[in-house]
N, C-alpha and C positions, 0 to 999 in steps of 0.2 A: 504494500500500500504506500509506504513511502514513496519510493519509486517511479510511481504514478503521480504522487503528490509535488514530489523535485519534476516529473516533466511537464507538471501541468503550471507550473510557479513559471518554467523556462518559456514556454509558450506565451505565458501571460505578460511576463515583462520583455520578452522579443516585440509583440503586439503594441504595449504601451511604448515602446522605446520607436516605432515607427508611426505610432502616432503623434510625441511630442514632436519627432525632428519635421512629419510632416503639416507640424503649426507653419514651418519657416512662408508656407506658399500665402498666410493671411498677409505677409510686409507687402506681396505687393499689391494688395488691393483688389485684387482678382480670386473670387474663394475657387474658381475652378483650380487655381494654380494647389491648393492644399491638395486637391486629388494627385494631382503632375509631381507633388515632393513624396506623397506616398506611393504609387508606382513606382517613382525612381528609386526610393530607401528600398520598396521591398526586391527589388529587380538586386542593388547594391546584397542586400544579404541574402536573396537566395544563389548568388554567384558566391558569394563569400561559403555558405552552409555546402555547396555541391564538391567547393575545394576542398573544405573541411572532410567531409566525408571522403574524398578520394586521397587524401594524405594516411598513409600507412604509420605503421608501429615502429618505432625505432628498428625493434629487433628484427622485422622481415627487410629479406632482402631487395631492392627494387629491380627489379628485369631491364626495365625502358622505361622511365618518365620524364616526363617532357618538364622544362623550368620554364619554359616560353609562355605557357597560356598566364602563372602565376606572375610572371613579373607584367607581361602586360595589364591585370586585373592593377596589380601593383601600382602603376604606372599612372593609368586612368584613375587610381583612388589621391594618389598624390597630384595629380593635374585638376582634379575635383577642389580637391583641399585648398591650393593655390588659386582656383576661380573661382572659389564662392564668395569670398569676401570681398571681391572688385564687381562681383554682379550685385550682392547686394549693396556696397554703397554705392553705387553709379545706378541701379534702375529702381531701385525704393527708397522709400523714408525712415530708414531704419537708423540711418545712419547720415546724419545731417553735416555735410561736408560744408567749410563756407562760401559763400556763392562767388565770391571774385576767384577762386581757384580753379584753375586749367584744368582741362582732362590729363595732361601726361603730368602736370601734377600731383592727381589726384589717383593717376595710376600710379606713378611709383612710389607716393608715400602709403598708399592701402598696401599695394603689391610687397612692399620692402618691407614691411610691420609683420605682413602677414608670412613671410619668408622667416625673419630673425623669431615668430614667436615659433612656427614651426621646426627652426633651428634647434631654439633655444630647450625645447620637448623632447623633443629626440632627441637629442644632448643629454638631456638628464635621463630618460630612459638608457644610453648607450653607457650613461658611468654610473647609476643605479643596477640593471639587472646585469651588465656583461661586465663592468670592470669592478663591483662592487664589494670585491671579497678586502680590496685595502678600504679602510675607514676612509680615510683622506677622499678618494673615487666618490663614494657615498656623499661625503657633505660636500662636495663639488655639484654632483647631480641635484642635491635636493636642494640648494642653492640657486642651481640653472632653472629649477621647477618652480621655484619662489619667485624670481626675476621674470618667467616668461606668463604665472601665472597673473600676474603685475600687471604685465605691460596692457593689456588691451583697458582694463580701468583705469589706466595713466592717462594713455594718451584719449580714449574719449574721454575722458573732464576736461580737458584743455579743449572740447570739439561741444559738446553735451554736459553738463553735469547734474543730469536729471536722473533720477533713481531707473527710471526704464529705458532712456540712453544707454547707462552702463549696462544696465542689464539686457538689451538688449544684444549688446556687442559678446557679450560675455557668451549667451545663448548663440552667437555666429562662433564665437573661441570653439567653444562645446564641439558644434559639430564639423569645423575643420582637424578638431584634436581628432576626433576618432578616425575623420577619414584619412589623415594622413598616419598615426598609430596603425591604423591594417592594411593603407599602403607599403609602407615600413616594411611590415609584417612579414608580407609578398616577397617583396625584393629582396631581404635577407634572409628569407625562409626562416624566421623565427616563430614560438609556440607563440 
């Protein structure tokens, strides 16, 4: 019974986790758009769940598999990650740029925020779980995780300093962290 009860729990929060990410479609005014973020989330995990499934056991030996379909999954979750934050602040109001600033402006300070915060994650994940057996590695990471956890509340108060400003930026961090953590994932074939 248990069992059932852990798969029915996994269900339920897979369900709810592709419903809050697909709030992202109400920014832009358009409720058709909240359908368009839930197809795409769930299309994003059941590509994710099929990999899942087709990755073997440490200990069996593999015949033939291919690394190609996994790094490109990879690839497009890390190219996801880097364009969501320049679509949303450039086609909603999520995120209130100010008006006398340029497009290539405004693309490279979104695009170069949104680069050093995904840096600065995977940074800390790489000297957290892979180099973490020296302490020194550890408070280096959790350090990197502090400063990038940081940044997107920084710099919107300087842009927004509205309770739902930041929080909204913060709800864009959310879902670029994941997708660029199971891009990651991809690429370096890690668990």
């Amino acid at each position: 019974m248990s069992d059932t009860l852990f798969k029915v729990k996994q269900i339920a929060s897979l369900i709810v986790f592709i419903g809050v990410l697909s709030l992202m479609g109400m920014m832009t005014n358009q409720p058709i758009m909240v359908l368009a973020y839930a197809g795409f989330f769930m299309a994003v995990v059941a590509v994710m769940l099929i990999l899942m499934r087709k990755r073997q056991r440490h200990t069996e030996i593999a015949a033939n598999t291919s690394t190609l379909f996994p790094k490109i999954v990879g690839g497009v979750l890390m190219a996801v990650a880097l364009i969501t934050p320049l679509l949303i602040a450039l086609r909603t109001n999520v995120i209130n740029l100010p008006v006398d600033m340029s497009l290539g402006a405004a693309i490279g300070i979104v695009g170069g925020t949104t680069l050093l915060f995904i840096a600065l994650m995977l940074g800390a994940v790489y000297f957290i779980n892979m180099k973490g057996i020296v302490l020194s590695n550890r408070i280096i990471g959790y350090a990197l995780f502090v400063i990038g956890a940081a940044l997107p509340g920084i710099l919107m108060s300087r842009v927004d300093g509205t309770t739902s400003g930041i929080g909204s930026v913060y709800y864009v961090a959310m879902a670029v962290l994941i997708l660029a953590y199971n891009g990651y994932g991809y690429l370096t074939k890690q668990d």
